[in-house]
Structures are given as C-alpha cells and as structure tokens.
FIBATI-418877 format. One record per residue (C-alpha): residue in one letter; x, y, z; residue number from 1. Coordinates in nm, 3 decimals, padded with zeros to 5 digits, always signed. Example, Ala and Ser with C-alpha at 12.3 -4.5 7.8 and 13.67 -1.06 7.14 Angstrom:
<sites>
+--------+---------+---------+---------+-----+
! residu !      px !      py !      pz ! num !
+--------+---------+---------+---------+-----+
!      A ! +01.230 ! -00.450 ! +00.780 !   1 !
!      S ! +01.367 ! -00.106 ! +00.714 !   2 !
+--------+---------+---------+---------+-----+
</sites>
This chain:
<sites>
+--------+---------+---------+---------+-----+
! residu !      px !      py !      pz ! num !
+--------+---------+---------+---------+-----+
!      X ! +23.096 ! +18.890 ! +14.924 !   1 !
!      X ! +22.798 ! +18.908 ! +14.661 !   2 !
!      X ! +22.700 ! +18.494 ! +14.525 !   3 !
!      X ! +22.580 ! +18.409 ! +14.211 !   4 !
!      X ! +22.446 ! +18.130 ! +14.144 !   5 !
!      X ! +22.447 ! +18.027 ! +13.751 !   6 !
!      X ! +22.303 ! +17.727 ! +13.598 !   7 !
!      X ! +22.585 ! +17.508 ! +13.464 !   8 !
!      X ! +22.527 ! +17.374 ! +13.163 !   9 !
!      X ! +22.451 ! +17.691 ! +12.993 !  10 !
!      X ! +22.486 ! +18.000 ! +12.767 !  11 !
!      X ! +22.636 ! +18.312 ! +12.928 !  12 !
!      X ! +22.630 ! +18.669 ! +12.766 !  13 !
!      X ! +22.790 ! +18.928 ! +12.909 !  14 !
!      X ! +22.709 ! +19.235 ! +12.788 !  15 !
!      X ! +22.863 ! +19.560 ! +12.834 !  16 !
!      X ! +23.037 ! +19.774 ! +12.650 !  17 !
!      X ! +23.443 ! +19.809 ! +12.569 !  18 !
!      X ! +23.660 ! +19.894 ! +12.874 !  19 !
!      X ! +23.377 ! +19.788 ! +13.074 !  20 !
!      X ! +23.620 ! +19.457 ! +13.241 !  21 !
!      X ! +23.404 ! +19.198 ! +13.042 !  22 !
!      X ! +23.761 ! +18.993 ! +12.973 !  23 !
!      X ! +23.896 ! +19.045 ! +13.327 !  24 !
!      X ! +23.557 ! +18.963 ! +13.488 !  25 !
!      X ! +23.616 ! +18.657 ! +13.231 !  26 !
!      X ! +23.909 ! +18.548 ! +13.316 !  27 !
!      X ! +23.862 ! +18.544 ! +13.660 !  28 !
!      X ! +23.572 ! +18.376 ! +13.677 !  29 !
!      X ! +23.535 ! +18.119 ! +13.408 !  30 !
!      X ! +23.834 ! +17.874 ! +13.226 !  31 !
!      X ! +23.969 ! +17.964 ! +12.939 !  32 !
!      X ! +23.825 ! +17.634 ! +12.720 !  33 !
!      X ! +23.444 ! +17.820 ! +12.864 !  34 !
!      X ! +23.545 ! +18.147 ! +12.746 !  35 !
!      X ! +23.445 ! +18.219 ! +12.342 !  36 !
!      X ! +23.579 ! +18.545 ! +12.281 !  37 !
!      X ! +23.518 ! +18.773 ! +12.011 !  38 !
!      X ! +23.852 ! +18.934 ! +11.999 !  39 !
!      X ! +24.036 ! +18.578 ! +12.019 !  40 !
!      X ! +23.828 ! +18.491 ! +11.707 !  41 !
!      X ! +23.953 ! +18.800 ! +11.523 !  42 !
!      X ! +24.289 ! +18.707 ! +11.637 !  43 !
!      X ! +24.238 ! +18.333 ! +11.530 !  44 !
!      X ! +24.136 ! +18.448 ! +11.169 !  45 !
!      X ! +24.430 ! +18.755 ! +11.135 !  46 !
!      X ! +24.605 ! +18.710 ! +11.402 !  47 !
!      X ! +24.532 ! +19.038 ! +11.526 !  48 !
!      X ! +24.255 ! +19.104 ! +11.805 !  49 !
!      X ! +24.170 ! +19.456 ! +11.674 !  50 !
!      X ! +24.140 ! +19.370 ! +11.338 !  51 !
!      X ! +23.794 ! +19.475 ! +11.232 !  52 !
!      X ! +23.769 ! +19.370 ! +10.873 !  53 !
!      X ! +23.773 ! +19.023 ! +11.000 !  54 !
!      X ! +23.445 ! +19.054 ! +11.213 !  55 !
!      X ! +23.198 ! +18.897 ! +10.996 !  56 !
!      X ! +23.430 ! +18.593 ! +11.013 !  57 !
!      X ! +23.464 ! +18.603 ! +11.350 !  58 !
!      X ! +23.151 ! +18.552 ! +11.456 !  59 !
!      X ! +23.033 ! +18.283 ! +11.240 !  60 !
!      X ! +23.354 ! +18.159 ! +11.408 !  61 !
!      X ! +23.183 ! +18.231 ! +11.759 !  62 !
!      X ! +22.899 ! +18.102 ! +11.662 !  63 !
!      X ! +23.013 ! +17.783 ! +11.512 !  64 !
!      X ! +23.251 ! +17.743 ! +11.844 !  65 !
!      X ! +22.945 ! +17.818 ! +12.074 !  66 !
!      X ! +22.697 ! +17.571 ! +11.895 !  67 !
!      X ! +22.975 ! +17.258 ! +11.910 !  68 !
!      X ! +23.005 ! +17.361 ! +12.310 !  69 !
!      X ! +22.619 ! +17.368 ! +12.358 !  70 !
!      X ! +22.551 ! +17.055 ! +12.153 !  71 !
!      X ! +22.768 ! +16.887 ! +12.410 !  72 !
!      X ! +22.637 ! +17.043 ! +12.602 !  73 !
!      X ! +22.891 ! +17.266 ! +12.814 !  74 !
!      X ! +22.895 ! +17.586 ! +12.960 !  75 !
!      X ! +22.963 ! +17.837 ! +12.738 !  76 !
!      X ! +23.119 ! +18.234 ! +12.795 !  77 !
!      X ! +23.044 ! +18.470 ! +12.525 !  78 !
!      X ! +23.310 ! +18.751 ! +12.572 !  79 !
!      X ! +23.171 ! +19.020 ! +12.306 !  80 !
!      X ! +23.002 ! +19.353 ! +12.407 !  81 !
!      X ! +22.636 ! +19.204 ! +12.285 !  82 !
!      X ! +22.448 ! +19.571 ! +12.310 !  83 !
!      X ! +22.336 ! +19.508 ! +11.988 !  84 !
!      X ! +21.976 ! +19.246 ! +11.994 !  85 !
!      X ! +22.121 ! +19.193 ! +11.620 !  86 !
!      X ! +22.471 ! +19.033 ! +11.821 !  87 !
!      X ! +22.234 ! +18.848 ! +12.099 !  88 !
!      X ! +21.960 ! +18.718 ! +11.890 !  89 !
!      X ! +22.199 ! +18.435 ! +11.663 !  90 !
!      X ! +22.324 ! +18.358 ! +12.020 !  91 !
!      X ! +21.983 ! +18.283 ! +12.180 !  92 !
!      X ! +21.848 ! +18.123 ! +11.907 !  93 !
!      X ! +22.153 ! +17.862 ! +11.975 !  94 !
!      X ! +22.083 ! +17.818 ! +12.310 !  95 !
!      X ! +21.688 ! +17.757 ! +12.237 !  96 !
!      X ! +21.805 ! +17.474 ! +11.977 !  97 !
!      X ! +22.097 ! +17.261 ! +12.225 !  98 !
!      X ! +21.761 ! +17.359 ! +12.497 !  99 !
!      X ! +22.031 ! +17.514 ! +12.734 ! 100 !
!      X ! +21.951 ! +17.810 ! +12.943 ! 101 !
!      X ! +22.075 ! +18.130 ! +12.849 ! 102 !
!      X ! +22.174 ! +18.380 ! +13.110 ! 103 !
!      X ! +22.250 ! +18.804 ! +13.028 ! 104 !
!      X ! +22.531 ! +18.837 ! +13.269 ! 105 !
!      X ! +22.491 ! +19.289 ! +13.253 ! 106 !
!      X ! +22.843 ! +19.418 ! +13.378 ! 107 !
!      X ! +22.689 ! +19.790 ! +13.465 ! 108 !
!      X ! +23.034 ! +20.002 ! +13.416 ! 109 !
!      X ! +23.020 ! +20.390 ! +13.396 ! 110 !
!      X ! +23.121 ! +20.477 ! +13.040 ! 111 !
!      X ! +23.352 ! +20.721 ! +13.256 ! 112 !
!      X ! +23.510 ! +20.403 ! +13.382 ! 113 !
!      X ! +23.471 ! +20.200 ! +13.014 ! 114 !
!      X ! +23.686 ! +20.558 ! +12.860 ! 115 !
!      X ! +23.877 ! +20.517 ! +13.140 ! 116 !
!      X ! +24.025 ! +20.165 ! +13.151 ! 117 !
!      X ! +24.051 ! +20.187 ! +12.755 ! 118 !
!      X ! +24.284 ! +20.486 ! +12.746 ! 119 !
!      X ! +24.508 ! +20.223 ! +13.016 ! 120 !
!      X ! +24.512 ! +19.938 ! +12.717 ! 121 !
!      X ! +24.871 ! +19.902 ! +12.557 ! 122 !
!      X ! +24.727 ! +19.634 ! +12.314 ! 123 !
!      X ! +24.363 ! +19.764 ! +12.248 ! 124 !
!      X ! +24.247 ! +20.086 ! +12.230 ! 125 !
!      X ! +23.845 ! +20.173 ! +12.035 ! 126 !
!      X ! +23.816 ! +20.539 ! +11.945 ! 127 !
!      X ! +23.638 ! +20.712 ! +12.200 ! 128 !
!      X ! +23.313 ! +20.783 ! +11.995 ! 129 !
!      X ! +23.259 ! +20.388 ! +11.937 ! 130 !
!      X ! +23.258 ! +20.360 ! +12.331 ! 131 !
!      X ! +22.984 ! +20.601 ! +12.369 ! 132 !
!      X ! +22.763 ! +20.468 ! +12.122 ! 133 !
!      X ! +22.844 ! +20.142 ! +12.279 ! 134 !
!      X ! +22.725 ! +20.260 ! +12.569 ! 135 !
!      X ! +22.411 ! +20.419 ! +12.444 ! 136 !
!      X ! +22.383 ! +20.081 ! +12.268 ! 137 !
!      X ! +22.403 ! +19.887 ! +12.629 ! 138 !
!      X ! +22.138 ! +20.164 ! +12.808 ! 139 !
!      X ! +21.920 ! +20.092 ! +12.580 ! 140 !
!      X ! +21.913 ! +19.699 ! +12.563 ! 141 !
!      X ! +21.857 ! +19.729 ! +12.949 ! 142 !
!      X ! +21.494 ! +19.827 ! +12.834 ! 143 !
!      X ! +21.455 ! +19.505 ! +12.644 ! 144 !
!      X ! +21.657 ! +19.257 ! +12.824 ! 145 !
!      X ! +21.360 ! +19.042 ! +13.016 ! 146 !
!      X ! +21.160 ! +19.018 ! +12.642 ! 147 !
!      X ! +21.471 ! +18.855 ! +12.480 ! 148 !
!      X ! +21.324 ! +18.514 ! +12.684 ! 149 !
!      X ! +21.658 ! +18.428 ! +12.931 ! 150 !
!      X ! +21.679 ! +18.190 ! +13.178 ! 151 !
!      X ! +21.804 ! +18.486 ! +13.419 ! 152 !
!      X ! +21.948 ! +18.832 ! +13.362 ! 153 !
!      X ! +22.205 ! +18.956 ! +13.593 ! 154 !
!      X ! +22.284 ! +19.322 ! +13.691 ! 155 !
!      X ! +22.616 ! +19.304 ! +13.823 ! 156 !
!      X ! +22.722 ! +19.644 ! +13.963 ! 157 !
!      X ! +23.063 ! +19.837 ! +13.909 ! 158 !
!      X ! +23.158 ! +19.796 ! +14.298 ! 159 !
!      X ! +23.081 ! +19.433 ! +14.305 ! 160 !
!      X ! +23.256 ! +19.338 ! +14.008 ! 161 !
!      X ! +23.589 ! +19.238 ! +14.202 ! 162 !
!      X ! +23.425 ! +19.088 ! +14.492 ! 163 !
!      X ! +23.148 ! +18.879 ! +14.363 ! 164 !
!      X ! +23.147 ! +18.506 ! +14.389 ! 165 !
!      X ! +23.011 ! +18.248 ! +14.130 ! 166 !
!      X ! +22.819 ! +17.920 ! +14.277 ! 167 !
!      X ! +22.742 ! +17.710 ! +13.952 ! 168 !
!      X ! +22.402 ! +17.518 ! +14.002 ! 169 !
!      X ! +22.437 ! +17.150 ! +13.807 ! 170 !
!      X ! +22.113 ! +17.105 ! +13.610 ! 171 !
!      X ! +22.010 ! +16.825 ! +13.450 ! 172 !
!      X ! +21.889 ! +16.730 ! +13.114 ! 173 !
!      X ! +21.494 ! +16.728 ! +13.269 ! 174 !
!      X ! +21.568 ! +17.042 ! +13.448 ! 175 !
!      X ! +21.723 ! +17.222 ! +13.051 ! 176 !
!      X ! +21.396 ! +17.119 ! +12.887 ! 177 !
!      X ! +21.226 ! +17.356 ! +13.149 ! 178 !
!      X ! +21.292 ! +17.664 ! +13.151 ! 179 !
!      X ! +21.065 ! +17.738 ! +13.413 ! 180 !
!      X ! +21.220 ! +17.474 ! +13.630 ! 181 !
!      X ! +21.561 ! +17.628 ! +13.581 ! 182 !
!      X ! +21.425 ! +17.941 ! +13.720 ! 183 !
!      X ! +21.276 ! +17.837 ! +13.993 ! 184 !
!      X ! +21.573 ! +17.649 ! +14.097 ! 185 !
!      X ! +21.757 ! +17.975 ! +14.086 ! 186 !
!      X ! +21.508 ! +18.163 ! +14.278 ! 187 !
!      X ! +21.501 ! +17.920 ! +14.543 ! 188 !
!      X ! +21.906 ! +17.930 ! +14.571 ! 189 !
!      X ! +21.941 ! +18.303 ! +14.575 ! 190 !
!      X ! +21.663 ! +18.374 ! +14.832 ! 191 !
+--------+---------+---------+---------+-----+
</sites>
C-alpha cells in the first residue's frame, strides 16, 4: 500500500480533470469540514452543483472559505479541477499570505477513464468536449507544475488511487515559515 506523507497544516490542490475521482479520492481521504469544493459552492449559491452561471460566485466563495481555514490555520482540500494556472494562482497566493505550505496533489486519470466514469454520473454529467479540453488543460500544467513554487507536488497514479495511504506530518509554526524546512521534512519521511 503506497504512503503519503502530507504536511498538516496546509493547502491541498488536487488537480485533475472531471470524472477523474477528485471527490471520491476526497472523500475518502480527507473530512468533510477539510474538503472546499467547487461544486458544493455552486450548490451553496443555487442550490444546484452543475449550475455554471454561478461560478464566478463560487469561487470567491472558495476562496473566501479557504482563506478563513488557512488564517486559522487548518488544513485545507480544494476539490476543483485546477488545470487552469488562472484557477491555482488566487489559491497559492493564499497559501503564501496564512505562510502555509501548498501541496499539487496530480490525480493522473486517463481521459478514457475521466469520459468513462462521467457517462456513470446520475447527478453530473460535463459534455464530452469540456472533458477533453480539460484534459489537454491538465497535460499541459504538468509542464509547469514545479515553477508554480509548492511545498510538494504529487503524481498519484490511476492504479494507486484506491490503495494509497495518507500519513499527515504535524508542522509547526517555525517549520510553515520555511518552506525549505517543510521539504526537507518530507524528503526525509518518504525516503
């Protein structure tokens, strides 16, 4: 069973597009108070998830949720597709100003397996096209991932995605303020 170890507190993006599991893989891993989830926000605002005339307010909802849980500071689950820089840039920038780490959590899903798992949603289905520019969206942030200046960026793999393990890493206040602390901390853990 893959381990990964994730500084807690801290930002988490994962990033990948829709059908990819990025809720599920939520879910499962985090509690639902850590989760901030785009969707939710939509749903919060129009009470309805798929409601995309609502986005702009949803994500100065996100945002506004995400810089309260930081300033406390907790750890903190953004559940968006963020394969847009123009989506992970507002999101960074918050984590730079509570000085908590932020971590690219990459779910690496076939966009077979993304068109896939969205034709099998009752509740939310995205036109097929979207996915696939999603997608080229997501292969192309790969490229530009280690610039964006995270504390660690995480490939998780399709196969691994049920089986992996998370071991949260308590850091302190000291440790936030360096970055380069943090990841050495991490390195030391996962080797």
């Amino acid at each position: 069973m893959p381990i990964l170890s994730l500084p807690t507190p801290a930002l988490i993006l994962l990033i990948a597009p829709s059908g990819a599991g990025k809720s599920t893989f939520a879910a499962r891993h985090f509690s639902p108070t850590e989760i901030i989830s785009s969707d939710r926000c939509r749903a919060f605002i129009s009470d309805d998830e798929n409601n995309q005339q609502v986005t702009q307010a949803a994500f100065g909802l996100l945002h506004h949720w995400t810089r309260l849980r930081l300033a406390q500071p907790r750890l903190t689950v953004i559940d968006a597709t963020n394969v847009q820089y123009s989506a992970r840039q507002p999101l960074l920038r918050l984590a730079r100003a509570a000085q908590v780490p932020a971590v690219a959590l990459v779910l690496d899903v076939s966009l077979a397996t993304c068109l896939s798992r969205n034709r099998q949603r009752p509740q939310r289905f995205v036109a097929e096209e979207i996915i696939r520019q999603q997608y080229h969206e997501f292969t192309s942030a790969l490229l530009h991932l280690s610039r964006e200046g995270y504390a660690q960026i995480r490939r998780l793999k399709e196969d691994t995605l049920d089986s992996i393990q998370i071991l949260r890493e308590q850091i302190t206040r000291e440790q936030i303020t360096d970055e380069q602390a943090v990841r050495e901390a991490l390195e030391t853990r996962k080797n």
